[in-house]
Each structure stands twice: as structure tokens, then as C-alpha cells.
KOLVEXZA-471254 format. One record per residue: residue number from 0; residue in three letters; x, y, z of N, C-alpha, C in turn. Coordinates in nm, 4 decimals. Each point is the difference from the previous one (the first is absolute). Example, Ala and Ser with C-alpha at 12.3 -4.5 7.8 and 13.67 -1.06 7.14 Angstrom:
% KOLVEXZA-471254
- 0:Ala:1.3190:-0.5690:0.7800:-0.0890:0.1190:0.0000:0.0900:0.1200:0.0000
- 1:Ser:-0.0350:0.1050:-0.0720:0.0820:0.1190:0.0060:-0.0770:0.1090:0.0730
***
This chain:
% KOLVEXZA-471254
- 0:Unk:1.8246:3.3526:-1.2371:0.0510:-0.0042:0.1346:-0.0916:-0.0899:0.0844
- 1:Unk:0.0347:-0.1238:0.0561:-0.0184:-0.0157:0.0984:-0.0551:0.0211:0.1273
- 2:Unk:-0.1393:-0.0381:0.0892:-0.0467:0.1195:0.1160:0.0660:-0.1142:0.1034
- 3:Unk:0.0680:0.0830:0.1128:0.0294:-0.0410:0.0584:-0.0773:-0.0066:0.1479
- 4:Unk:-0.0307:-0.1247:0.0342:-0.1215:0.0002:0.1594:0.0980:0.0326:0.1234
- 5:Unk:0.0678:-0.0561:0.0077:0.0944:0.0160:0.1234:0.1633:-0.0732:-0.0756
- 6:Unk:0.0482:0.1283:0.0897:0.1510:-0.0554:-0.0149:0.0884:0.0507:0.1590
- 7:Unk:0.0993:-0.1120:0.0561:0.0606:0.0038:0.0647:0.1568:-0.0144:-0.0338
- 8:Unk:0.0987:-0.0176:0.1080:0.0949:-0.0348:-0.0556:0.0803:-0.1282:-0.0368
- 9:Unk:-0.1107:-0.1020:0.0242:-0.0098:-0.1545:0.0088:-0.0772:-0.0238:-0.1625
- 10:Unk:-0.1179:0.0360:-0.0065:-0.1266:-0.0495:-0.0589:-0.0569:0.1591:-0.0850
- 11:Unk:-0.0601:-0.0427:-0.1175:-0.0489:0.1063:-0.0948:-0.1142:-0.1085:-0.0415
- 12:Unk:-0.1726:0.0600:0.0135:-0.0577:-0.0668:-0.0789:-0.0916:0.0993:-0.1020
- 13:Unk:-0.0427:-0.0921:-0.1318:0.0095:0.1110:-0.1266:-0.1963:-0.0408:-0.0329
- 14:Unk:-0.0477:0.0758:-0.0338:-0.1149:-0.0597:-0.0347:0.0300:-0.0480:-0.1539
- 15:Unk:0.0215:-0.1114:-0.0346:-0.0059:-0.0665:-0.1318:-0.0965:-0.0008:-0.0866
- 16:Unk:-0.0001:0.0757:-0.1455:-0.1350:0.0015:-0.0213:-0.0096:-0.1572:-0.1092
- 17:Unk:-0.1225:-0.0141:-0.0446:-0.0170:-0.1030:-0.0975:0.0720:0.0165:-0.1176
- 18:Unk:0.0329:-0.1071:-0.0693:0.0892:-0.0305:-0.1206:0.1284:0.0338:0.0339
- 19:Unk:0.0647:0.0169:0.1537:0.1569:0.0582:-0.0188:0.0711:-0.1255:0.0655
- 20:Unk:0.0930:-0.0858:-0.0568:0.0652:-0.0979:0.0392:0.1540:0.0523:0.1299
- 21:Unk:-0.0414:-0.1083:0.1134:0.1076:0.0440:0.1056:0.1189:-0.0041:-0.0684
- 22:Unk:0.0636:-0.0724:-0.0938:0.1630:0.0322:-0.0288:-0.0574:-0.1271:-0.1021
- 23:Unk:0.1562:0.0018:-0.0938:0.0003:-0.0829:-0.1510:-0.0473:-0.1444:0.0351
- 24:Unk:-0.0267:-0.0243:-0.1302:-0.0417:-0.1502:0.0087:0.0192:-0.0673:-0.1265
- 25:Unk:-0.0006:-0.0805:-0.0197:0.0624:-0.1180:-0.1108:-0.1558:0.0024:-0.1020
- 26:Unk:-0.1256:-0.0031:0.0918:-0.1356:-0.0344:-0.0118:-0.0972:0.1180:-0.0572
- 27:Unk:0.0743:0.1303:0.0080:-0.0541:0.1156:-0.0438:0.1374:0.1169:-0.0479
- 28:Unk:0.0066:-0.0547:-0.1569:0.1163:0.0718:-0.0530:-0.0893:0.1181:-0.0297
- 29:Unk:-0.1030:0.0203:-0.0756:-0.0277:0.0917:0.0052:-0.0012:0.1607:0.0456
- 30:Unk:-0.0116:-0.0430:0.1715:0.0372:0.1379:0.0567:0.0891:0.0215:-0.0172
- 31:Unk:0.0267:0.1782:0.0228:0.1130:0.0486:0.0224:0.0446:0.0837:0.1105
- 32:Unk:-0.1625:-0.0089:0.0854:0.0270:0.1115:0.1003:-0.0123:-0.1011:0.1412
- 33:Unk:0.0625:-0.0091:0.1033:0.0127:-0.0577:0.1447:-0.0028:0.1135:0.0910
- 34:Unk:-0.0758:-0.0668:0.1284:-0.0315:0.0557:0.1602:0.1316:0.0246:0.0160
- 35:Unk:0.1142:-0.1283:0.0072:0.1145:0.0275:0.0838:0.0732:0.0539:-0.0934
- 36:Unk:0.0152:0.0087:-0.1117:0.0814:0.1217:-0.0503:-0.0412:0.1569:0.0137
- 37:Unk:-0.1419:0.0559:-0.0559:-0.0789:0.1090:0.0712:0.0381:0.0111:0.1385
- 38:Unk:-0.0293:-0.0637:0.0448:0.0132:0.0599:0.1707:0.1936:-0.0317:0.0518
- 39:Unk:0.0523:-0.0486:-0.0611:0.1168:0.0305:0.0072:0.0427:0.1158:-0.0664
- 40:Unk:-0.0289:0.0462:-0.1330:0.0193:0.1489:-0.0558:-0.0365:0.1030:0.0421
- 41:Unk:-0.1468:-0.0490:0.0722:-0.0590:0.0974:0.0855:0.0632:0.0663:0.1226
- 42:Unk:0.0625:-0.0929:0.0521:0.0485:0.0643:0.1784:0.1405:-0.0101:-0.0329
- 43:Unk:0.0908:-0.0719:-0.0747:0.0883:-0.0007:-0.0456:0.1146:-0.0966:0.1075
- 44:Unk:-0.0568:-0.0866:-0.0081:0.0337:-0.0767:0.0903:-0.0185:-0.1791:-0.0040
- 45:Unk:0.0889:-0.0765:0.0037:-0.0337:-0.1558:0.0043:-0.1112:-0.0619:0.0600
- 46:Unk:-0.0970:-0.0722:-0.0693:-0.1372:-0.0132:0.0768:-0.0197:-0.1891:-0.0264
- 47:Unk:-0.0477:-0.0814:0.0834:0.0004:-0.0964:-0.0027:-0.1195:-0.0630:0.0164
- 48:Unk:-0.0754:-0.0574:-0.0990:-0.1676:-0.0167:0.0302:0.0023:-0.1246:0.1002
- 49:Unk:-0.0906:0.0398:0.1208:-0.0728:-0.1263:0.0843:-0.0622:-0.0686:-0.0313
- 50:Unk:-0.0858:0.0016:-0.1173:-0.1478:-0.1068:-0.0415:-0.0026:0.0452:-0.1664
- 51:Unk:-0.0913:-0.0504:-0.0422:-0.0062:0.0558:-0.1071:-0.2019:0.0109:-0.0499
- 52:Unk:-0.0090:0.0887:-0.0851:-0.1687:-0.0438:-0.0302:0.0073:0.0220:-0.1361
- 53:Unk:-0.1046:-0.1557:-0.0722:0.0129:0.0309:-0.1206:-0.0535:0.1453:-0.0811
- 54:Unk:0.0656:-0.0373:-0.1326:-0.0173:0.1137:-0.1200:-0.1378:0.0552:0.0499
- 55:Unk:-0.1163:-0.1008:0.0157:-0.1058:0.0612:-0.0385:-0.0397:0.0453:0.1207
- 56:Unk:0.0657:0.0366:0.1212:-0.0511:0.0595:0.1104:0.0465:0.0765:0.0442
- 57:Unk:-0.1035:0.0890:0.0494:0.0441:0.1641:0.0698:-0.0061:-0.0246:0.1315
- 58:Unk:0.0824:0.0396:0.0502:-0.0243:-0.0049:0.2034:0.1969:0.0706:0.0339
- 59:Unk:0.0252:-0.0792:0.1461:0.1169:0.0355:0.0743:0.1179:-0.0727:-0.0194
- 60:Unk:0.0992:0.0481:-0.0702:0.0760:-0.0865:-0.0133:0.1206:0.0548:0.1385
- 61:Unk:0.0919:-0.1099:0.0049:0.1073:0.0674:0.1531:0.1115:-0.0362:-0.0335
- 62:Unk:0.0869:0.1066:0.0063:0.1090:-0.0202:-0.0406:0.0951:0.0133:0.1018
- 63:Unk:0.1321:-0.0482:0.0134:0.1261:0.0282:0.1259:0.0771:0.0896:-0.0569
- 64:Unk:0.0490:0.0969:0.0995:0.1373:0.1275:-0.0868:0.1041:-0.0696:0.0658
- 65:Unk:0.0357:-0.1527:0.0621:0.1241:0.0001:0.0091:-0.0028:-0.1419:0.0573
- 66:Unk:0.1033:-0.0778:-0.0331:0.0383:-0.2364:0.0081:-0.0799:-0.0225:0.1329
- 67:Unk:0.0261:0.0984:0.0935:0.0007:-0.0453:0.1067:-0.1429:-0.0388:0.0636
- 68:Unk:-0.0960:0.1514:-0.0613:-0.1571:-0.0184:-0.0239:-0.0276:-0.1219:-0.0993
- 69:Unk:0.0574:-0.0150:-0.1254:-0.0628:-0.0814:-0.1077:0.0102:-0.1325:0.0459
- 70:Unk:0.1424:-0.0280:0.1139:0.0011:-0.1120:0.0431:-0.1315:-0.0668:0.0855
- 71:Unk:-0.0156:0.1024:0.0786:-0.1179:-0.0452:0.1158:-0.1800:0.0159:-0.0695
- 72:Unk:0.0016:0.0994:-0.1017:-0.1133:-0.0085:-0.0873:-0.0208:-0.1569:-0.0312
- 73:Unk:0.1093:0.0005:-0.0720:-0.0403:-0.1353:-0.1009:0.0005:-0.1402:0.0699
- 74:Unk:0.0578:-0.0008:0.1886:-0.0182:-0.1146:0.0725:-0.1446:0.0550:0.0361
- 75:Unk:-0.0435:0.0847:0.0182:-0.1450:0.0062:0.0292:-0.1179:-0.0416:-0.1098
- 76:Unk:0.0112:0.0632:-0.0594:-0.0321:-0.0229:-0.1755:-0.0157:-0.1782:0.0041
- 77:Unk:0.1237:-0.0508:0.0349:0.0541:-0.1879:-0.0354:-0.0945:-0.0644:0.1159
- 78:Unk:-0.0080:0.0548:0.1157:-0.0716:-0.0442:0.0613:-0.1502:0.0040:0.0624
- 79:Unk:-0.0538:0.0713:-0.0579:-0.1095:0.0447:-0.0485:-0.0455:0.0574:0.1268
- 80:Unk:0.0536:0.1062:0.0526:-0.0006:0.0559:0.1309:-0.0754:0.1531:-0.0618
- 81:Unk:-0.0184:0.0191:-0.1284:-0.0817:0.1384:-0.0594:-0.1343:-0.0542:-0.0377
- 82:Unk:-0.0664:0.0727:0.0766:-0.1645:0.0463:-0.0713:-0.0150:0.0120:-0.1346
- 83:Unk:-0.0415:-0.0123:-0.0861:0.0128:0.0842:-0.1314:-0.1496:-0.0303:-0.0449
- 84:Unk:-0.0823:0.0975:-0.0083:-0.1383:0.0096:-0.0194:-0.0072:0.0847:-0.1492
- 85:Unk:-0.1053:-0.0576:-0.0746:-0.0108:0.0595:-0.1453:-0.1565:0.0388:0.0266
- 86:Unk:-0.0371:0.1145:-0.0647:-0.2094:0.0275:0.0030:0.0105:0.0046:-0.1385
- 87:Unk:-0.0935:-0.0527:-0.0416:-0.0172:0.0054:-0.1801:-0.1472:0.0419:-0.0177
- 88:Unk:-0.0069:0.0757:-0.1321:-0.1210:0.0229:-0.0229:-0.0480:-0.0703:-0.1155
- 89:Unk:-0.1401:-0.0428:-0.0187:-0.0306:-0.1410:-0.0639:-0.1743:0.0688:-0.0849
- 90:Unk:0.0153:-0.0463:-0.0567:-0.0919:0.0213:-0.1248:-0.1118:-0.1230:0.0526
- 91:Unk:-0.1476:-0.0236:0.0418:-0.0083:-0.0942:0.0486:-0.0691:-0.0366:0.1130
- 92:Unk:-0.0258:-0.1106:0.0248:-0.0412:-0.0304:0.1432:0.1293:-0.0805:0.0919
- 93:Unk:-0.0286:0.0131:0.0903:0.1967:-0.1174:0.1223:-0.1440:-0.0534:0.0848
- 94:Unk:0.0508:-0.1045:0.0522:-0.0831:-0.0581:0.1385:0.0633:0.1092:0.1099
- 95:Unk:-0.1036:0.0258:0.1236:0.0822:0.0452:0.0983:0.1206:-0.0303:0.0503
- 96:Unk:0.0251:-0.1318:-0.0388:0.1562:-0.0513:0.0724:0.0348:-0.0968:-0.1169
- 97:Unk:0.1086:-0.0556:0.0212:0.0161:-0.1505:-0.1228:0.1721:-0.0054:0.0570
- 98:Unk:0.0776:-0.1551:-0.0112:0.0931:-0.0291:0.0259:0.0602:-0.0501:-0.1451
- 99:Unk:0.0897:0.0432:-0.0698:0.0166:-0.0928:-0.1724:0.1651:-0.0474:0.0791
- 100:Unk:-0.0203:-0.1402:-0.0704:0.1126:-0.0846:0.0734:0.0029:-0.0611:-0.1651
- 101:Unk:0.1200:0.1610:-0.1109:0.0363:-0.1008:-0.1288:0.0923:0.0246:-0.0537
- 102:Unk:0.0577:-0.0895:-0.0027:0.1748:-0.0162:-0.0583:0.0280:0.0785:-0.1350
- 103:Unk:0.0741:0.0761:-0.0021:0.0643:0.1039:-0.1008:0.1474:-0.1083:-0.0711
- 104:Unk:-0.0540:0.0302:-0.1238:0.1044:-0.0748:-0.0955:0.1324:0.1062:-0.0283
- 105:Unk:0.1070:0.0098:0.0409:0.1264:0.0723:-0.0584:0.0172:-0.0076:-0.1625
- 106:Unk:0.0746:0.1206:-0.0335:0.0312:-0.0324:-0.1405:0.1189:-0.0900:0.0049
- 107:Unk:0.0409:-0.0589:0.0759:0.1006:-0.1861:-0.0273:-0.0479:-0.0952:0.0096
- 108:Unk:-0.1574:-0.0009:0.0420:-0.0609:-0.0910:0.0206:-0.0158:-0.0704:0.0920
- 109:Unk:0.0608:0.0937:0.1141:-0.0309:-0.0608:0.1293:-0.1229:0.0439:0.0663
- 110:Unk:-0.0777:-0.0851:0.0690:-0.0906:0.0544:0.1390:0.0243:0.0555:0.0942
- 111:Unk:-0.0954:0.1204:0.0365:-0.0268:0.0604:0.1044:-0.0392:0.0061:0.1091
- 112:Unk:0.0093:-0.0518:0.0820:-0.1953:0.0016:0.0545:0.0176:0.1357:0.0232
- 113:Unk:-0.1002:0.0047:0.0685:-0.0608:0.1944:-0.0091:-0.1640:-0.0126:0.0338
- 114:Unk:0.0389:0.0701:0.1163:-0.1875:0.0227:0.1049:-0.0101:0.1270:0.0252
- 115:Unk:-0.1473:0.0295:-0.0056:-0.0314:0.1163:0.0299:-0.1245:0.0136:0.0821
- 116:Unk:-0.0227:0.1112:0.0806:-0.1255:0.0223:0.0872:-0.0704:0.1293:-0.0926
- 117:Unk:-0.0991:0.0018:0.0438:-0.0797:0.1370:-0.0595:-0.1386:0.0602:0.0662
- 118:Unk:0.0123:0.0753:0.0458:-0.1537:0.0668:0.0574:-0.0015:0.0505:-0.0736
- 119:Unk:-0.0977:0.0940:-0.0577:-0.1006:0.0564:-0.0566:-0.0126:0.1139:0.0832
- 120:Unk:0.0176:0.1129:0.0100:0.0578:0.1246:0.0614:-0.1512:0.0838:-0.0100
- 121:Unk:-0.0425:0.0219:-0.1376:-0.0627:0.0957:-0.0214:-0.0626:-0.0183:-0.1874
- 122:Unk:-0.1190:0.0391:0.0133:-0.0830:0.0033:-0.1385:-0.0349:0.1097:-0.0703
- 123:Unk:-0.0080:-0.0014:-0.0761:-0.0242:0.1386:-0.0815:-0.0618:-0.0447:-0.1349
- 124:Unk:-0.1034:0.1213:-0.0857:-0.0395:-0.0666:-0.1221:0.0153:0.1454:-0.0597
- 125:Unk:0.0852:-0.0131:-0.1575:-0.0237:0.1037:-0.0579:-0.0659:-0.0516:-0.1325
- 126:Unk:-0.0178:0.1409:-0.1241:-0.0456:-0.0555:-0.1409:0.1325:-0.0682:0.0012
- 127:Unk:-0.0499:-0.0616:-0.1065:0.1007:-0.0577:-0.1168:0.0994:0.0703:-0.0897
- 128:Unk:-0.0361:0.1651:0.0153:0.1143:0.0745:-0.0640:0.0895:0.0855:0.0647
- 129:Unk:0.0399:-0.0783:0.1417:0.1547:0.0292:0.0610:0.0350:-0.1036:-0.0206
- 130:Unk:-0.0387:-0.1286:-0.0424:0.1038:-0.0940:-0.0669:0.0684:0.0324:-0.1434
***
């Protein structure tokens, strides 16, 4: 099951955990289990994903319960009118800040570009055997 953070009657968002793909893909036959099918079985109801985050990430995914939301999600979404902030935890040293300005290759072989900002939030040191 699915935890659900908030749900309205517009918008449901799900905490996504790692390894669970938002809905099918051509690129990962493998799975068999999806967010938008789960959380459609779950509430029992048509669910329409806003964004998507890859396989290998856990965070918020947002979904619409109905065209009219998914419509205005996904012009927000298109126009990059959403925040969308990721915190990662890193094995390692980060500079306090850093800007990476580097183009992501598609599997068709097209370019990306793709930028990112990053502070450095917070440090911590453990052993080596919680890795």
C-alpha cells in the first residue's frame, strides 16, 4: 500500500518509494508493479501522474483525480511554474554550493541540457558499517 501525504479532491500526493516506476515503460519491462496503477487500486479511482521521478528515487510524486486538474498540472509542470527540490544523501564530501551545467543523453540519442543548484544542507560522519 501506498502512504498517502495529502489528498484532496483535485490532487493526491503519494510518497514514492525507491525502485517503484510511475506507470509502464518500453525501457523497464521488467517491472511489474506501478505508482499509478497501486494508487489507482488503492483509492479506486482514475489517477493521472503530474511529473514523474525516476526508478531509482524515493520522494513526492503528484498526481490529479480528475482532466480538469491534470490539465492545469501539466501547463504548470510545461511551464516550469513548480518548485521541485530533491535532498540526497551522499557518501562523501559536496562543496558548500556548486552549479553542474551537463547535458543528459536520452535513450534516442538526443540531448538534454539539464542544470542543477546544490547547497550542502548539513554534515554528518558515521562508521563505515551503515553503509
Amino acid at each position: 500500500m501506498l502512504e498517502i501525504l495529502y489528498q484532496d479532491e483535485d490532487i493526491i500526493a503519494i510518497n514514492k518509494p525507491h525502485g517503484l516506476l510511475v506507470h509502464r515503460s518500453s525501457i523497464a519491462r521488467d517491472a511489474s508493479e506501478f505508482a499509478l496503477q497501486l494508487l489507482r487500486d488503492q483509492i479506486s479511482q482514475t489517477v493521472y501522474p503530474a511529473h514523474r521521478l525516476d526508478r531509482k528515487t524515493a520522494g513526492i510524486l503528484l498526481f490529479s483525480l480528475n482532466k480538469e486538474m491534470d490539465r492545469e498540472l501539466q501547463q504548470l509542470f510545461q511551464n516550469q511554474l513548480v518548485d521541485k527540490r530533491y535532498i540526497a544523501v551522499l557518501r562523501g564530501h559536496a562543496p558548500d554550493e556548486m552549479h553542474i551545467d551537463y547535458p543528459l543523453k536520452k535513450d534516442n540519442g538526443t540531448i538534454q541540457e539539464a542544470q542543477t543548484d546544490f547547497k550542502t544542507i548539513a554534515q554528518a560522519e558515521t562508521s563505515d558499517s551503515f553503509w
